[in-house]
C-alpha positions in Angstrom: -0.3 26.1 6.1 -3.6 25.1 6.5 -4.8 25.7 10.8 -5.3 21.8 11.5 -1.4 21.3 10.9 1.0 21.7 13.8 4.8 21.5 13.2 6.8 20.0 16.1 10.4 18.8 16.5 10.8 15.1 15.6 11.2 13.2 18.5 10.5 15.8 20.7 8.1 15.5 24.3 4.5 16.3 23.3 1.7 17.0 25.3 -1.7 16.1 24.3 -4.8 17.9 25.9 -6.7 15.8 28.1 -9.9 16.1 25.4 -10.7 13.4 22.7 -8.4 14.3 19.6 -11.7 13.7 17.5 -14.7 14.8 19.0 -13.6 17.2 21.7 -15.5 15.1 24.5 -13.7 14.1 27.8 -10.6 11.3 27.1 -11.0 8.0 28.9 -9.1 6.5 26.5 -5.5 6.5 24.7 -4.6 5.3 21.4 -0.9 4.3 21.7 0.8 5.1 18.4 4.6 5.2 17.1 5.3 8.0 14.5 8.4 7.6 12.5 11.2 9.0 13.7 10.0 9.3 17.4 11.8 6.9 20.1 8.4 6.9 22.6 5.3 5.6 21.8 2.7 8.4 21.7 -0.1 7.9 24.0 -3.0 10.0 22.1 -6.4 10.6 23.7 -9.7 9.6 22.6 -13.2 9.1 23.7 -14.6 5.8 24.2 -16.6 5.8 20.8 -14.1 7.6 19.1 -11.4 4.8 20.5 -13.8 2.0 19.4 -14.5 3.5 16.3 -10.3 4.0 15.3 -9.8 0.0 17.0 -11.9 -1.2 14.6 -10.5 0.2 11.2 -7.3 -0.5 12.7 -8.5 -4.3 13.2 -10.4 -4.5 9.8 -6.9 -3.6 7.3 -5.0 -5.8 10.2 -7.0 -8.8 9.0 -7.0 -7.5 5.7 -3.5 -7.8 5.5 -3.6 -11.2 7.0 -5.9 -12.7 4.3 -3.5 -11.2 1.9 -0.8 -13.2 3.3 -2.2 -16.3 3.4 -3.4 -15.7 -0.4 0.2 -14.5 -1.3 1.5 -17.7 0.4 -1.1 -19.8 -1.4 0.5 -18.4 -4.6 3.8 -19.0 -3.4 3.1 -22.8 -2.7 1.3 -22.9 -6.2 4.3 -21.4 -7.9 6.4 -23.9 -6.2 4.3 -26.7 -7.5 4.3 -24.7 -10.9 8.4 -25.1 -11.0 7.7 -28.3 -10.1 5.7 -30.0 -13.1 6.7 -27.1 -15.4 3.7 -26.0 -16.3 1.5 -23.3 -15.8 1.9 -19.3 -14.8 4.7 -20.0 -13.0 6.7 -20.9 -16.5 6.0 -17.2 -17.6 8.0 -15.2 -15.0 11.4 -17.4 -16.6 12.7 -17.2 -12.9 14.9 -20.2 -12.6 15.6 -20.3 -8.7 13.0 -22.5 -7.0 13.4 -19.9 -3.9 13.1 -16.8 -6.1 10.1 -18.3 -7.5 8.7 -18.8 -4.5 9.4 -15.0 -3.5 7.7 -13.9 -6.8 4.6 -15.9 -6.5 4.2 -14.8 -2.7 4.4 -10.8 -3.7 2.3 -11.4 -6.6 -0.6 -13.0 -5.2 0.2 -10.9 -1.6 -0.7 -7.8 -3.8 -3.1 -9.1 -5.9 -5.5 -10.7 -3.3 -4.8 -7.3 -1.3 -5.9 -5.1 -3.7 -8.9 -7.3 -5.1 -9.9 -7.6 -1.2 -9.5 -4.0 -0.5 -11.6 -3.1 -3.5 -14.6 -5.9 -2.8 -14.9 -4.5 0.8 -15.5 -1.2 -0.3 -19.3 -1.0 -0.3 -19.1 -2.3 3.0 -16.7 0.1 4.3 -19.3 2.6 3.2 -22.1 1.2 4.8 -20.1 1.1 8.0 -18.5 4.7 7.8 -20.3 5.5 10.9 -18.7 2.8 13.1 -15.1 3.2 11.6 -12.6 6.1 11.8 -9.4 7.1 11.1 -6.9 8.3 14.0 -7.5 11.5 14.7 -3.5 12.9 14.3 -1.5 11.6 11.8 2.1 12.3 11.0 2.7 14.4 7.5 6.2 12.8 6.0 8.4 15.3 4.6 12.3 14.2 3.6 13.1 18.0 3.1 13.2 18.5 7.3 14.6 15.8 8.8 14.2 17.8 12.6 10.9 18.9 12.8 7.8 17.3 11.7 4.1 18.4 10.5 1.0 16.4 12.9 -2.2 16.7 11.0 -5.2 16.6 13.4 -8.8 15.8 12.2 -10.0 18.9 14.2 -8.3 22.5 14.2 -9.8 23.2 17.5 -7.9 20.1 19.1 -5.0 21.4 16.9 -5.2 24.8 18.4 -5.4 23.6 22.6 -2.7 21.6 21.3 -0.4 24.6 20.3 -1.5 26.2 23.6 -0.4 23.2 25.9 2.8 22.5 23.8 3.5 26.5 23.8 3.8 26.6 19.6 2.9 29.9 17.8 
């Protein structure tokens, strides 16, 4: 297992060095975050660049998925009218419930637009790698152990004072 991965019981009370979960610098802030399968919100510490830095990716796919809604709802009104005059896209899917219809043309364009969105943003994403970051400790999913759970940390030397103040091996 590689050294930045910590396994922990699901659910259980963790405590998180007082240190940016990123950089190592002093925490003035705290990321609140809700892993699956954990009833508290986790309150996980960060510097204030490093807490900027995670708010704004965070924001960016937020309104990201936002545009993609309204798109996919777009497509849902325009496969609606489609049904309507019987004519267009809309008469390829064959879906004959007006409401089902509407579903389709929602998800379609939802994913569409999403995807097209995501993929047109990416130069810019790279041009702003310096002012956006992922969270710093992320939950690993794995259905083979439903009680304890794998936390993958940016930084094995935050993973290690976190072993320390949780008292893992």
């Amino acid at each position: 297992m590689p050294t930045n991965r910590v396994k922990v019981r699901t659910g259980g009370v963790l405590i998180w060095p007082h240190v940016c979960v990123m950089c190592l610098g002093p925490a003035t802030q705290e990321l609140r975050t809700v892993f699956e399968g954990w009833d508290q919100v986790l309150l996980i510490p960060h510097c204030d660049s490093c807490y900027s830095k995670v708010k704004r990716l965070q924001d960016w796919k937020d309104g990201l998925f936002m545009i993609a809604i309204l798109f996919g709802a777009l497509g849902a009104i325009l496969g609606v009218i489609g049904i309507g005059v019987r004519e267009g896209w809309a008469e390829l899917l064959h879906v004959g419930n007006t409401l089902m219809m509407a579903v389709a043309a929602l998800l379609i364009f939802f994913g569409l637009s999403y995807a097209l969105l995501w993929l047109l943003l990416l130069p810019l994403r790279l041009i702003l790698h310096s002012k956006l970051a992922r969270p710093g400790a992320k939950r690993i999913k794995k259905k083979s152990d439903a009680v304890n759970s794998l936390l993958q940390f940016s930084r094995e030397s935050y993973a290690d004072l976190f072993r320390q103040a949780n008292g893992l091996a």
